[in-house]
C-alpha positions in Angstrom: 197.5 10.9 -63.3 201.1 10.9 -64.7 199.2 10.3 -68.5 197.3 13.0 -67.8 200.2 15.6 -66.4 202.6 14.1 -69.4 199.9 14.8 -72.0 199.2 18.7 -70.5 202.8 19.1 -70.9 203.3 18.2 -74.5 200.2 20.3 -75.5 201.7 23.1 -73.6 205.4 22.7 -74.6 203.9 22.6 -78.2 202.4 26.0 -77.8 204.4 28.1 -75.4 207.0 28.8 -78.9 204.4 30.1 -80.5 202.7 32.4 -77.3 205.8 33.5 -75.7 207.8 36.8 -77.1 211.5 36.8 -76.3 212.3 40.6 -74.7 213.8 42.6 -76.9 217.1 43.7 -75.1 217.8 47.5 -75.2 221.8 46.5 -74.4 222.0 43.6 -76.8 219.6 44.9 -79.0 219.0 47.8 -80.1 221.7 49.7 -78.9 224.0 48.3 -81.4 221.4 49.4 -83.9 221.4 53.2 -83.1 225.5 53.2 -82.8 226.2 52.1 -86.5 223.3 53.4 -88.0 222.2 56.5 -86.2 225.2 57.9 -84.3 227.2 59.4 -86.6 224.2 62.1 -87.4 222.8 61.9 -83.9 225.7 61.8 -81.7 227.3 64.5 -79.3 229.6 66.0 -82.0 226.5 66.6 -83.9 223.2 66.4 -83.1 220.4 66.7 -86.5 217.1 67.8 -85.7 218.5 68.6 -81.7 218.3 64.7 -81.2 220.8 62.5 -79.9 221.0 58.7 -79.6 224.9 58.4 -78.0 223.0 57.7 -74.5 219.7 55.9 -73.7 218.5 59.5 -72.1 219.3 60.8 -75.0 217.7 58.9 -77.0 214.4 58.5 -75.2 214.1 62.5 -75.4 212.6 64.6 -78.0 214.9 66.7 -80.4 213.3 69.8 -82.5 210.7 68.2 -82.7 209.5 68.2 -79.4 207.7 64.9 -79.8 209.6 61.9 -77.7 211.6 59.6 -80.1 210.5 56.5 -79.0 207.5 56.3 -76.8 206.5 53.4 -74.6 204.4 51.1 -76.5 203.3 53.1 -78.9 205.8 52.9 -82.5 202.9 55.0 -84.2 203.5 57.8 -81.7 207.5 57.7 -81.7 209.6 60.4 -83.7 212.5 58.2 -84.2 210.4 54.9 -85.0 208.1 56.9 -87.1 211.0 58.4 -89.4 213.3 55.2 -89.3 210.1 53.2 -90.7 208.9 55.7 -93.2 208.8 54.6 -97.2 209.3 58.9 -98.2 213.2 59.5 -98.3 212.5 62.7 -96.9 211.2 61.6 -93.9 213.2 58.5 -93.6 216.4 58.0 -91.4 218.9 57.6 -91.7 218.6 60.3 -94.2 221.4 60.0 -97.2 221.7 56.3 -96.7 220.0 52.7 -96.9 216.8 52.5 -94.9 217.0 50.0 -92.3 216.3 46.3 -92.9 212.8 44.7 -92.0 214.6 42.8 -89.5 215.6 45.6 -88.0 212.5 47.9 -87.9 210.2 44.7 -86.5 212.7 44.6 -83.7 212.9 48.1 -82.7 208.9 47.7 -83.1 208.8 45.7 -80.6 211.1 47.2 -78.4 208.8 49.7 -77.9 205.3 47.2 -78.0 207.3 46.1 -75.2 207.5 49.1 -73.3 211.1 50.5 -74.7 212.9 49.1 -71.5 216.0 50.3 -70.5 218.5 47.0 -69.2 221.4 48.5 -68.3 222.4 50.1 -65.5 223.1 53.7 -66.1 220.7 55.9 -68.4 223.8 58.7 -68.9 226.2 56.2 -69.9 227.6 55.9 -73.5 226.3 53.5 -75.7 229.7 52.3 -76.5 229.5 51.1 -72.4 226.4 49.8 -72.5 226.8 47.2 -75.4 227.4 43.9 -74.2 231.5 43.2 -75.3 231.5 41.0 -77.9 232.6 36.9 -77.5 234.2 34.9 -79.2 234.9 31.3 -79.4 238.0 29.4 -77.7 241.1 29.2 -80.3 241.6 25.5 -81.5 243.6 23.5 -79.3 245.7 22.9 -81.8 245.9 24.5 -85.8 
């Protein structure tokens, strides 16, 4: 029996990597995302298109456009994923600038695939609050 519960184990350890889909974290995530790359346009100093991004319930909410910027699992269907995917520089955010990387896009894809959860605590809080603070590693001991 021990054969038999050692063998299922290795035959599932071997394949829970490739099944299992680490959450995308809106905090960790993708908030960092939206403050270097889409704040400065979209922020409450100025707002393009009547969107913001400076808060989660900002972001989540539709600008001019009156179609929700990110929409629970469905990319297709969300303004702000639409335009930061989009190949025509006219469409594309952030406008005047670099399009994000792949990297990038695939994880905000997924953000949303994955129900564009919120993991902090309060929707109305700034960004800048939300982001986990940064760490970094103990000095030396000695130099």
């Amino acid at each position: 029996m021990k054969r038999l519960s050692f063998a299922f184990f290795l035959v599932f350890a071997s394949v829970w990597p490739l099944t299992a889909e680490e959450a995308v974290s809106f905090r960790r995530d993708i908030a960092p995302i939206l403050m270097a790359k889409c704040q400065a346009c979209h922020g409450p100093q100025q707002s393009e298109g009547g969107y913001r991004v400076d808060t989660f319930a900002h972001a989540m909410a539709a600008g001019d456009s009156e179609v929700a910027a990110f929409i629970e699992n469905n990319p297709g269907e969300s303004e702000a994923f639409r335009r930061l995917a989009s190949t025509d520089e006219d469409v594309r955010m952030p406008a005047e600038s670099d399009p994000l990387p792949e990297s990038q896009i695939a994880l905000i894809r997924r953000w949303i695939e994955q129900g564009a959860k919120y993991d902090g605590e309060d929707i109305h809080a700034p960004l800048s609050l939300v982001v986990p603070a940064r760490t970094h590693p103990d000095p030396p001991e000695s130099y």
